[in-house]
Legacy VTK file of the C-alpha trace (Angstrom):
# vtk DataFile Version 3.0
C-alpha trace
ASCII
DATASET POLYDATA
POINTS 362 float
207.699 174.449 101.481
204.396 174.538 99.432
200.985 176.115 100.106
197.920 174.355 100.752
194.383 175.447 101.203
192.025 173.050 102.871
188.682 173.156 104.843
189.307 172.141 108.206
186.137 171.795 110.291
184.159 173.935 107.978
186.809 176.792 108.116
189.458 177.789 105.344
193.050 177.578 106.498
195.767 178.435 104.261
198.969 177.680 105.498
203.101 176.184 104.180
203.432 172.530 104.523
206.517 170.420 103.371
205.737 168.104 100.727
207.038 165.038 103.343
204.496 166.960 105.677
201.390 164.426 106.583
198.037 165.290 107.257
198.171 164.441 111.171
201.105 166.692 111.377
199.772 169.237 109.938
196.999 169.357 111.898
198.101 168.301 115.455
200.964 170.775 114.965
199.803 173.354 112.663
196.401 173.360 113.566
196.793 172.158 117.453
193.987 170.135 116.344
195.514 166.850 118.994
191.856 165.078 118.881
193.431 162.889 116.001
195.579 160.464 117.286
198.751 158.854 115.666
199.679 155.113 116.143
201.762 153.545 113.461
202.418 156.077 111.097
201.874 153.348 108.643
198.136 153.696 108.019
197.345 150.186 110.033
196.090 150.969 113.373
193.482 152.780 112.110
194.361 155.645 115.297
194.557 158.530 112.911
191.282 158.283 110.714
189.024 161.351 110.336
187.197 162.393 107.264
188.712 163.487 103.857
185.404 164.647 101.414
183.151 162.866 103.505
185.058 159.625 103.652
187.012 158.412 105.531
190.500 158.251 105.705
194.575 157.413 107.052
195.872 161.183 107.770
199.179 159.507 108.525
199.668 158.424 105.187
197.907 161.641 103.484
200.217 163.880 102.283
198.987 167.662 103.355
200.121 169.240 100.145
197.920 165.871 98.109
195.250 166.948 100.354
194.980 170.816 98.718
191.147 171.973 97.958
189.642 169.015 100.070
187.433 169.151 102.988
188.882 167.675 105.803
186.832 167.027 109.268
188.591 165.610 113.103
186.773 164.529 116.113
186.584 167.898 117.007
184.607 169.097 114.210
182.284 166.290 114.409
180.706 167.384 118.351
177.450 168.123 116.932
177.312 165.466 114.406
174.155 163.549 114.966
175.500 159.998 114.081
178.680 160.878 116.730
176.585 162.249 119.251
174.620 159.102 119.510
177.463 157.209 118.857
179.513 158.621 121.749
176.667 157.855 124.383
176.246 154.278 123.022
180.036 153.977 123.428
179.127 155.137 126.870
176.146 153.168 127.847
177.904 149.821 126.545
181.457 150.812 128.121
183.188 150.847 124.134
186.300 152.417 125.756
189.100 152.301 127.944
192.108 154.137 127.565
190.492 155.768 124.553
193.564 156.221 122.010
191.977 154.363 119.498
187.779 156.179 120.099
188.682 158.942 117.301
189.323 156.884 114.741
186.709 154.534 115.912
183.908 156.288 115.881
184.628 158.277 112.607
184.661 154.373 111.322
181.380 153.977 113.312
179.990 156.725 111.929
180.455 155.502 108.165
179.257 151.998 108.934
176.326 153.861 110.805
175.257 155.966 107.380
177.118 153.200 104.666
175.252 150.196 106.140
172.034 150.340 108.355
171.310 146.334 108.141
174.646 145.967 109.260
174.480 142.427 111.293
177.381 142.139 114.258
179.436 140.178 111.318
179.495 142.777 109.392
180.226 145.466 111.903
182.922 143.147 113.337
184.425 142.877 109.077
183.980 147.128 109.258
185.888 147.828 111.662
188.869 145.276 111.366
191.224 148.064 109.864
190.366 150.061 113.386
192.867 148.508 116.014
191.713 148.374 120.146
194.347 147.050 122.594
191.998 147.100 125.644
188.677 146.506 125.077
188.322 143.171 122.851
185.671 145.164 120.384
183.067 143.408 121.890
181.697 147.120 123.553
182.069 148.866 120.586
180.500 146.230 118.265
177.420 146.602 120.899
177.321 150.510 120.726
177.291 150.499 116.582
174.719 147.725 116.814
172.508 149.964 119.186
173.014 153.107 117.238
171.861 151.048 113.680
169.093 149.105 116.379
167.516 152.588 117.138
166.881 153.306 113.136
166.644 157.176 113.941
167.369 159.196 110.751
171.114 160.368 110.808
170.438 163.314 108.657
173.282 162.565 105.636
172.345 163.072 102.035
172.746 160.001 99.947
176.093 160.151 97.961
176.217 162.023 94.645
176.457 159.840 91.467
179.613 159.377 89.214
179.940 161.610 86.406
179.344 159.851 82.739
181.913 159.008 80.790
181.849 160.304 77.315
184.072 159.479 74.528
185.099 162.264 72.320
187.991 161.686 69.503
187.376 165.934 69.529
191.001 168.135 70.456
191.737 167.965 73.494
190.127 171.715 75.483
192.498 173.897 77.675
189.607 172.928 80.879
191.150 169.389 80.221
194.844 170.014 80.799
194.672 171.099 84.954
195.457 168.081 86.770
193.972 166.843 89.916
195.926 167.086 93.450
196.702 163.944 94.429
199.715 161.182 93.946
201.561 161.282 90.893
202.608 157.951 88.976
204.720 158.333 85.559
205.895 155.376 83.509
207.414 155.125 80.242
207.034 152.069 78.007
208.221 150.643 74.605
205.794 148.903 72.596
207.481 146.889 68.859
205.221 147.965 66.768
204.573 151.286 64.841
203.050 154.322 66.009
199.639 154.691 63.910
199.336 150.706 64.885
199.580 151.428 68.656
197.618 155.013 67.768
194.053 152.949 66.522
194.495 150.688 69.440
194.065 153.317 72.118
191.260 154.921 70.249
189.357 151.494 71.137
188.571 151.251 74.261
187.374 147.450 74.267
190.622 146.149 73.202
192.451 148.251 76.087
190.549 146.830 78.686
191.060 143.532 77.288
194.744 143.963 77.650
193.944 144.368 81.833
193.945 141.825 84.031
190.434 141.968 85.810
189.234 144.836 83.955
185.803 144.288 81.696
184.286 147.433 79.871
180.853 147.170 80.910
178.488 148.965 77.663
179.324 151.108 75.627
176.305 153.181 74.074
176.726 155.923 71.791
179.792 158.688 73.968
178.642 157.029 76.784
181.330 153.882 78.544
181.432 152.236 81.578
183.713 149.692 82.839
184.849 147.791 86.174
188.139 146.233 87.265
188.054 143.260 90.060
191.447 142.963 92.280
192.249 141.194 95.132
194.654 142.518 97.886
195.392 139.319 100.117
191.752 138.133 101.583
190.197 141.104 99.917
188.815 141.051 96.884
187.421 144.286 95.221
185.222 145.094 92.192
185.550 148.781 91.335
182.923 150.046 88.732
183.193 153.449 87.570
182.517 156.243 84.174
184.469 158.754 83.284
185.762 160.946 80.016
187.924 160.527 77.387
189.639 162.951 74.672
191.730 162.553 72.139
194.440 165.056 70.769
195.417 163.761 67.173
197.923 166.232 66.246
200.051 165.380 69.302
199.386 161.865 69.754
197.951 162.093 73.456
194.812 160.539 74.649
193.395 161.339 78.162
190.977 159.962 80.111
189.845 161.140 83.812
186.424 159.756 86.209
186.209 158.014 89.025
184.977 154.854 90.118
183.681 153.023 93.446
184.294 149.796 95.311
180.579 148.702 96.884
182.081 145.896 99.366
184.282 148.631 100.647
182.791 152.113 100.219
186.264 152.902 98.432
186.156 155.461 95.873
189.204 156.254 93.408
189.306 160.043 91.719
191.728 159.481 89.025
193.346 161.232 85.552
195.516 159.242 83.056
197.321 160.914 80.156
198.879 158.959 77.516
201.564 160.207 74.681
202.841 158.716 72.077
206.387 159.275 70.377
208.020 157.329 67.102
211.040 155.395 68.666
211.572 154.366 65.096
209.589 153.223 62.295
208.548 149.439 64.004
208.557 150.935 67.713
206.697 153.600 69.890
207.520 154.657 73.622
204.315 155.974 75.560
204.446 157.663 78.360
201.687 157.070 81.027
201.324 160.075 83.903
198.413 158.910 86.419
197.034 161.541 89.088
194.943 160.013 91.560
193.069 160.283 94.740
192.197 157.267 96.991
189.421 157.864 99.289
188.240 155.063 102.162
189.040 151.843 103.532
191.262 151.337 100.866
193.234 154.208 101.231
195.787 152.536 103.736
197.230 150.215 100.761
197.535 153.228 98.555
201.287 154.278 99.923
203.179 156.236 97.115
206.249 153.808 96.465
204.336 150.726 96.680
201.590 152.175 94.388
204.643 153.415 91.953
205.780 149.723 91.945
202.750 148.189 91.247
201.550 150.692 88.649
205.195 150.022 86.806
204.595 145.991 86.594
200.513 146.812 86.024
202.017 149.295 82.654
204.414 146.571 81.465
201.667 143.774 81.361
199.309 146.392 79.405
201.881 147.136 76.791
202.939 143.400 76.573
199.258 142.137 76.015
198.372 145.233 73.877
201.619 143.896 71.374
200.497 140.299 71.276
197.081 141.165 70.571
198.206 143.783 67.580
200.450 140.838 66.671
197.395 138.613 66.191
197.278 136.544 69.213
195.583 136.022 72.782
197.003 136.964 76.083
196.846 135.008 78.636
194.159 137.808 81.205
193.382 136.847 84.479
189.882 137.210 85.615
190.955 139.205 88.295
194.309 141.420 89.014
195.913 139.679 92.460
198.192 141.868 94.077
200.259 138.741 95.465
201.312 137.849 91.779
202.054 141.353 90.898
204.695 141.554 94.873
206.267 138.219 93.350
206.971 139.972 90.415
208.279 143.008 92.308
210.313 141.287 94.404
211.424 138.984 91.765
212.538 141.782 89.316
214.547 143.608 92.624
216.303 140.432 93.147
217.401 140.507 89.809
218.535 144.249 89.483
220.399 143.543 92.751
222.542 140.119 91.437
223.408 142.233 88.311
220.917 140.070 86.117
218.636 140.862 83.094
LINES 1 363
362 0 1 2 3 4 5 6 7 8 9 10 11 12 13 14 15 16 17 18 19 20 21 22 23 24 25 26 27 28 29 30 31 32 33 34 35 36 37 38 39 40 41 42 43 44 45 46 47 48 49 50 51 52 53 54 55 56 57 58 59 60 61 62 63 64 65 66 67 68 69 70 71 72 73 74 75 76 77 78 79 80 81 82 83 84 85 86 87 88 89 90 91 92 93 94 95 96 97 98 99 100 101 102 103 104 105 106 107 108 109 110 111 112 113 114 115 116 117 118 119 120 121 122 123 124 125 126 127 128 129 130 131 132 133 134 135 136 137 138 139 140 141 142 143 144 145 146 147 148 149 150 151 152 153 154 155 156 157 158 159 160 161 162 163 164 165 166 167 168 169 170 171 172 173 174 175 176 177 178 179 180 181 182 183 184 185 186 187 188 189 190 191 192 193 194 195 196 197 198 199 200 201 202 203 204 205 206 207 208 209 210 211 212 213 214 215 216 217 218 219 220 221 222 223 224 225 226 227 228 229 230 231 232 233 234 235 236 237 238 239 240 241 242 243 244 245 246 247 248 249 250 251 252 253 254 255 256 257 258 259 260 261 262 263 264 265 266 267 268 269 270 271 272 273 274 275 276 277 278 279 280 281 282 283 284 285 286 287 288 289 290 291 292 293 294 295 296 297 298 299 300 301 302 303 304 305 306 307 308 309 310 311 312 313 314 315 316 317 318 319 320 321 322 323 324 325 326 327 328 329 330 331 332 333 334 335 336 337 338 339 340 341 342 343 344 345 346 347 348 349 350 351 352 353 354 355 356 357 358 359 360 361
């Protein structure tokens, strides 16, 4: 059992959660809070989506312990929300429910389209809320109630989000402050890269050749300690362009660079919290092994793809293409980098290298 402490509908609870423990669990049975419905379990129908930080979220695929130090709101603490207040009698007034399973999570989803987009046309609402799942009512209700709500241009009374944090490059020792890492899910691989150690060393300390080595990724400017980037992905149909800042520190004496911000997806409303630390250790005098430990948080739409084992797979075949184009560059030559990092390639590749490990082949 581990302890958490979250804010659940504006009041601290501190309670023991297994680590398998989701967050619907642990509120519908912990908290008795039953407003949040579960569906799938598989973060698809959309059932089980409240608010994590403000945004929303899959508590069926949220681990409670990942969730320590966050805000979390349900239905129920929403009530006296203006946006679901006016929400819940446009749902009314344009009969957006039937056997209501599904009206949680739909109008927290309502709710962010409401504040995220206020020219919203019925395309767009329709685009919004396709990762919200209705059995009875054929949307065409609730698409009517958001319209209305976003029609009536009243002000919802919702502060505009805060901006990222800057990213600032300092090749200083890395602080004490730097070494607490963020709740969230954990991803550790470990990589061997042919060439030596003070080679691979220089390479990290430049950012623009490490983003070259990325499918997708671009680093946007880089002026004075201040660097920006983006990385564009597509998952299936969706295609994603996450632009973000952050900070970076080095740690000469111990060979370990870190780098932590967070970035945001516009056509989504996705945001990504993350912290990567990277060490370095002489294999031999031609080889280094670098171990990469990622701590992130995935916040939004988005979040339903972000499931622990698939992420670990993907993050393992994302690592090995890094170190491979990082060596071929060193070595003098180009890489063949996608504009864009496609999640089908990278589930061939998966599946492919499974297939392999289960016919006994190298």
């Amino acid at each position: 059992m581990s302890r958490v402490t979250l804010t659940v509908n504006g009041i601290s609870v501190t309670a023991e959660a297994e680590p398998r423990t989701h967050l619907a669990d642990f509120l519908r049975e912990d908290r008795l809070l039953t407003g949040t419905h579960l569906g799938c379990e598989h973060g698809v129908c959309g059932a089980c989506t409240l608010l994590i930080d403000g945004a929303p979220a899959r508590s069926c695929i949220a681990y409670a312990v990942a969730c320590d130090g966050a805000d979390v709101r349900t239905i129920e603490g929403l009530e006296d929300d203006p946006a679901i207040v006016r929400l819940r009698a446009a749902f009314t007034a344009e009969h957006a429910l039937q056997c209501g399973y599904c009206t949680p999570g739909m109008l927290v989803t309502a709710r962010d389209i409401v504040h995220r987009l206020p020219d919203a046309d019925e395309a767009r609402i329709r685009l919004e809320l396709a990762g919200n799942l209705c059995r009875c009512t054929g949307y065409a209700g609730i698409v009517r109630a958001i319209g209305r709500v976003l029609a009536e241009g009243a002000p919802l009374g919702v502060a505009a989000p805060a901006p990222l944090p800057a990213l600032s490059v300092m090749p200083t020792p890395l602080p004490a402050s730097a070494m607490t890492v963020p709740r969230g899910t954990e991803v550790i691989q470990a990589l061997r890269i042919g060439l030596p150690l003070p080679t691979v060393w220089a390479a990290i300390r430049d950012p623009a050749l490490v983003a070259a080595c990325l499918p997708g990724a671009r680093l946007v400017s880089v002026v004075g300690d201040r660097l920006s980037g983006e990385v564009c992905a597509t998952l299936g149909p969706i295609e994603t362009l996450f632009t973000g800042e952050g900070t970076m520190v080095f740690d000469e004496a111990d060979w370990r660079a870190e780098i932590s911000g967070e970035g945001r997806d516009a056509r989504t409303g996705t945001r990504l919290s993350a912290r990567a630390v990277l060490r370095l250790r002489e294999l031999d005098t031609n080889a280094t092994t670098a171990t990469l430990s990622i701590d992130y948080t995935l916040r939004g739409p988005l979040a339903q793809f972000a499931r622990g084992a698939v992420v670990r797979e993907f993050a393992a075949e994302i690592a090995a293409i890094v170190a491979r184009n990082l060596e071929v560059r060193l070595r003098g030559a180009t890489p063949d980098a996608p504009r864009r990092l496609s999640t089908g390639s990278l589930m061939l590749r998966v599946i492919w290298r499974r297939l392999r490990a289960v016919l006994g082949l190298r």
